[in-house]
N, C-alpha and C positions, 0 to 999 in steps of 0.2 A: 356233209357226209352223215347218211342217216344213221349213229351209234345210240348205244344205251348206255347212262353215266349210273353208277351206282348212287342214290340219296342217301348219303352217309355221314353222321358228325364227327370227320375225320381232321387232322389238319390239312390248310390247303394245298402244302405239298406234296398229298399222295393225288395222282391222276389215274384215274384207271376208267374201262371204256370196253362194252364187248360190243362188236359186229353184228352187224344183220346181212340179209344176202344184197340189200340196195347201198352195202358201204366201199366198196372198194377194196384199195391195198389198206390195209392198215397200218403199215409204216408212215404212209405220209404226218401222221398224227402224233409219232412218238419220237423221242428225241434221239435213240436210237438202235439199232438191230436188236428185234425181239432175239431173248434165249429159248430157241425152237427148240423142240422134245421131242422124240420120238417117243410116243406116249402107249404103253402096255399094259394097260392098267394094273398097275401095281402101285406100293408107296414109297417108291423113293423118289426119296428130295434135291437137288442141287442147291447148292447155290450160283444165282444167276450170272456173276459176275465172273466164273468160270467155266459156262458154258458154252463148249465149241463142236462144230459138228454134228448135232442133234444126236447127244446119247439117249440113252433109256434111262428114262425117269418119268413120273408122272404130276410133278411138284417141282416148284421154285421158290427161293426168296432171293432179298433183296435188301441191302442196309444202304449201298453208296449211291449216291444221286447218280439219276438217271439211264440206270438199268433196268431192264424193263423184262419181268417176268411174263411170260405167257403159256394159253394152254389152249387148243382146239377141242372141239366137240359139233357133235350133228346126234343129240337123247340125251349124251352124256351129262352130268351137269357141272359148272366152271364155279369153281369157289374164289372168290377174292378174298386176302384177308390182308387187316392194315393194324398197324398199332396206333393209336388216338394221336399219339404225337407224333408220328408220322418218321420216325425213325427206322422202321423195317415194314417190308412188305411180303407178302406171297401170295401164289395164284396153286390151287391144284383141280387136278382132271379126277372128278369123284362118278363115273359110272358106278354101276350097282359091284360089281367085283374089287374096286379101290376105293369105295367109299366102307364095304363091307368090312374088306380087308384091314381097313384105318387111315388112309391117306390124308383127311382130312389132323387127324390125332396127329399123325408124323410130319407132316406142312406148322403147325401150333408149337412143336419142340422144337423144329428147327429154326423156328422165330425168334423163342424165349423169351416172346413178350409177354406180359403179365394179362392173365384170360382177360381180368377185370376191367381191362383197356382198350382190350381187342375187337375189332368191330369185326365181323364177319358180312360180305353179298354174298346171294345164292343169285348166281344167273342163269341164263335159260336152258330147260331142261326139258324132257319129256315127262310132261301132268302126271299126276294123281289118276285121272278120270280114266287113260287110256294105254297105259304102260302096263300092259297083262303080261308076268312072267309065273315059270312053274315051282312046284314045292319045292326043287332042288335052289331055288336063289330064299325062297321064306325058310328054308331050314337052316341056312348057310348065317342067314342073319337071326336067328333066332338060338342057336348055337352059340354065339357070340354075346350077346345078351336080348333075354326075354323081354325088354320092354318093346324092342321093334315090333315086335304083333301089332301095335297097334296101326303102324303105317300097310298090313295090308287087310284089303277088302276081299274076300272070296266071291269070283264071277263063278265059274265052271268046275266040273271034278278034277281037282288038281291045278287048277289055275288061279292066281291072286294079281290085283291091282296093287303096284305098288307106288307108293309116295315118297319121291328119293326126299325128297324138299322136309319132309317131318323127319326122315331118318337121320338128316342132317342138324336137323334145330337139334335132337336129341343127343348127337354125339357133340354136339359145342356145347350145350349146357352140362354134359357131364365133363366136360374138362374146363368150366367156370366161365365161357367164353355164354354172356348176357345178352351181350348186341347184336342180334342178328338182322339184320335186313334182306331185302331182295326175296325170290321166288313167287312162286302165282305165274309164271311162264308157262307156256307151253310150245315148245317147239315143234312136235305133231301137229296139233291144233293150226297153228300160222304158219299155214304154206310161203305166205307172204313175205313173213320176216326172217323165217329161219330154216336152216337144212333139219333136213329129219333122217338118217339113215334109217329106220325102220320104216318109215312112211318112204321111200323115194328111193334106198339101198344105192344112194348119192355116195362120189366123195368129197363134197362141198361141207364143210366147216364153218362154224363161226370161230374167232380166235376172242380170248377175254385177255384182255393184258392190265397192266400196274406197275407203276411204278415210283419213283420219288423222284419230285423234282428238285433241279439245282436252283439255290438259293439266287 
């Protein structure tokens, strides 16, 4: 099954794994029923091991073996995050509107693992190079804090490239979180490996899941 494993110096009992469109189901992989979300971008969190139904939320965690947080996307971009020792996990759906918003920040507290420990992947998302949105998403994040300017590029009058991937290293290093891994995707880009709703206005998904395994 063609997936993507995060390279991460985690303990070995966090597994986690995002899709491509040559992977299939991706249950056969995990040990058992992802907690599906009905995802609106916003930032609330569940916790996974009480997740029935697919509420609205856009985050999960995870302490008890083998629950298995997940999140879909086709631009959007999939966060994993793991504690070193492998005791809690979470997965959040960070589009420009929930990453803006904080999702990433609200997925970090419902974990309560110590930043300094905390590995974060960025998996695949729509690039830097081709992700043109307008001054109403760079005001929105620049509102919130001025250092994001730096994640965009002005193409057009009124239009900016933006780089969800650096907005993201930026909101883990201000909440102490060091370890970043992952990103350099692009799901635009690779027709091949990945859905693109802005490329394709698909409703094909990739899903990124995590979870801990049982001893």
């Amino acid at each position: 099954m063609d997936v993507i494993r995060p390279g991460w110096p985690v303990s070995p009992r966090v597994r986690a794994f995002v899709t491509t469109r040559e992977s299939g189901d991706p249950r056969a992989l995990v040990p058992a029923e992802p907690a599906w979300l009905k995802q609106v971008h916003g930032t609330v969190v569940l916790d996974a091991a009480t997740v029935r139904d697919r509420p609205e939320a856009d985050a999960s965690v995870a302490r008890a073996p083998g629950v298995v947080c997940v999140v879909r996307a086709a631009d959007c971009m999939p966060v994993l995050l793991a504690g070193e020792d492998g005791t809690v996990v979470g997965a959040a759906h960070a589009g420009w509107r929930g990453l803006c918003a904080g999702v990433i920040e609200a997925t970090l507290e419902a974990m309560g693992s110590d930043p300094a420990r905390t590995h974060a992947w960025l998996g695949p998302a729509i690039g830097p190079e081709v992700y043109e949105v307008g001054d109403e998403v760079r005001d929105a994040y620049l509102a919130r804090d001025a250092r994001a300017e730096v994640a965009f590029r002005a193409t057009r009058p009124g239009h900016w490239l933006l780089d969800l991937y650096a907005i993201a290293r930026q909101r883990l290093a201000a909440r102490g979180v060091r370890h970043v891994h992952g990103g350099g995707f692009c799901t635009y880009s690779d027709a091949r490996r990945f859905p693109s709703f802005r490329r394709d206005r698909t409703t094909e998904r990739l899903a990124a899941l995590i979870w801990i395994a049982r001893a």
